[in-house]
N, C-alpha and C positions, 0 to 999 in steps of 0.2 A: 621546194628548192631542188629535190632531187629531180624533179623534171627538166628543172631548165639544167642541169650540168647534164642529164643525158642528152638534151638539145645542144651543149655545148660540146660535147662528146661525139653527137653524128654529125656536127660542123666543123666535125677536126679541129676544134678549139683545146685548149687546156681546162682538163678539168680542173684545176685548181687555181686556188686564188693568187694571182700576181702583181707585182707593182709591176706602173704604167707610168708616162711623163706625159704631161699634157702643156702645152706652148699656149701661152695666153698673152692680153696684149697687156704691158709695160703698166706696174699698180693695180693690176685689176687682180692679182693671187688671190688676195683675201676674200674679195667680192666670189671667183669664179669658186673658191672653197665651200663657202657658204651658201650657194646658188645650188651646190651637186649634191650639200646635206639635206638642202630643204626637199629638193627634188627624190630623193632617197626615201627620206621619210614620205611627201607625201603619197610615193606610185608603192611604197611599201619592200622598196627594193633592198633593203638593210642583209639580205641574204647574199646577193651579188658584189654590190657596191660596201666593201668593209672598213676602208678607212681612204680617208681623204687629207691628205700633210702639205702645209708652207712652212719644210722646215728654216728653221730661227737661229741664230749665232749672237752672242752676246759680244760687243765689241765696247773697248773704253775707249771714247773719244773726249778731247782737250777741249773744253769751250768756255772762252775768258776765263784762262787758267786754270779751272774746275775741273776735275775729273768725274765723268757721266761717262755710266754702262747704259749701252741701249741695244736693241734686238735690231739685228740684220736680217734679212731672207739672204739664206747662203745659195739658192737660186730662184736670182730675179728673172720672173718672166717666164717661171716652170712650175706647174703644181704636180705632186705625186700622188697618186689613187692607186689602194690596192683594189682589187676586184678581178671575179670573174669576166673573160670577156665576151661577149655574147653580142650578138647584133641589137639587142637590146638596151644592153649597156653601153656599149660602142655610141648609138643613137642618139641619148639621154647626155654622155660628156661630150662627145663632138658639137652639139646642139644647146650647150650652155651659154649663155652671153658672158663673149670676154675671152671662148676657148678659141684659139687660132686654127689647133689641129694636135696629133696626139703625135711626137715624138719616134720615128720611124719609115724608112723608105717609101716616097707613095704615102697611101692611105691607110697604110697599115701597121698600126702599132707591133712594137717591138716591147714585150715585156724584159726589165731589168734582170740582170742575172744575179744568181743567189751572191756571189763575189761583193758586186757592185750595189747593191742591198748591206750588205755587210759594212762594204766603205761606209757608205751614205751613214751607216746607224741608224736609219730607217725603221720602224715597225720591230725593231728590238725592244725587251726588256731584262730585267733583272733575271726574272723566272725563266727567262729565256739559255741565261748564260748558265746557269743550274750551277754555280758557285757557293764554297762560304770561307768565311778566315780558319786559313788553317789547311786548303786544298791545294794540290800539289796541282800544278799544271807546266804546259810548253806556254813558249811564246812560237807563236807563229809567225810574227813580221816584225820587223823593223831592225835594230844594231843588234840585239843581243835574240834574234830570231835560232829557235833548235835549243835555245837554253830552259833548263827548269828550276821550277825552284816553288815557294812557298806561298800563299796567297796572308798578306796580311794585314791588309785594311781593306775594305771596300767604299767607293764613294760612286753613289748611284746619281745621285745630282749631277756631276762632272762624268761621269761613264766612264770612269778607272777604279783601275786597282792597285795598292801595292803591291810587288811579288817582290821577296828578297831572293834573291842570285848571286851567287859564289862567283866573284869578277876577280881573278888573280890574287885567289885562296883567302879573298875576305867575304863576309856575308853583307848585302849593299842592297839597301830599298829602291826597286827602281819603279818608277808609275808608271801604268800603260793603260793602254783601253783597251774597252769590253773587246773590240775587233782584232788585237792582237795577241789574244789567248788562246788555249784551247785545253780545256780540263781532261786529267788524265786520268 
């Protein structure tokens, strides 16, 4: 592994792993997903290629009267791949069937910024947010952004928290997500 990052290193690549969007045609996510695992696993590439997402949205929809949750792709038509980018790797996703082209001026990808990673909630987890009930942290975005206050539920399923926050000298449970915190 440490070859090919020094190759990506004399190729003025990033040495590090980045998420990428890849443009595929219309239904094929799941297929082009499972196409770049197989592909991974069999050239042995699990060191470049680290994670492959059709992220999922749970939506209730009405149908003859019934109430059914069922999983969306919150983007149709776009799969995300973290990885090294390497002419290799580059290669191996552009060369998938079902991939149109990778997301970026030209032919040349544009890796996601740490920000827009963050939105997405992407390649997050729990361990990630280095939280527990009982931790004081900021809110970083949204109405009550620059406010502090108490960490005191967590719900890892749903990717919130509760923090209680002193909202006009009362103490007030408000929910937020993992993306709107930042431990102090």
């Amino acid at each position: 592994m440490s070859e090919e990052i020094n190759n990506a290193q004399e190729e003025n690549v990033s040495a590090e792993s980045r998420w990428y969007v890849v443009h595929t045609y219309s239904g094929y996510e799941n297929k082009v997903k499972a196409n770049i695992e197989k592909t991974v696993e069999n050239r042995g590439m699990q060191d470049l290629i680290h994670e492959v997402s059709v992220p999922l949205q749970d939506v209730v929809e009405i149908k003859d009267g019934q109430k059914k949750t069922v999983q969306r792709k919150v983007f149709p038509g776009y799969v995300l791949i973290k990885m090294f980018m390497t002419d290799e790797t580059w290669y191996v996703v552009r060369n998938t069937r079902g991939v149109t082209s990778f997301v970026g001026p030209g032919s040349k990808p544009v890796p996601l910024t740490d920000a827009e990673v963050r939105a997405m909630g992407i390649g997050e987890q729990l361990a990630d947010l280095d939280v527990a009930v009982g931790d004081s942290v900021r809110v970083a975005s949204g109405p009550f952004a620059d406010s502090v206050g108490q960490i005191k539920e967590i719900n890892e399923g749903k990717r919130t928290v509760i923090v209680k926050l002193s909202i006009f000298g009362r103490e007030t449970p408000v929910e937020l997500d993992f993306t709107q915190i930042d431990k102090l």
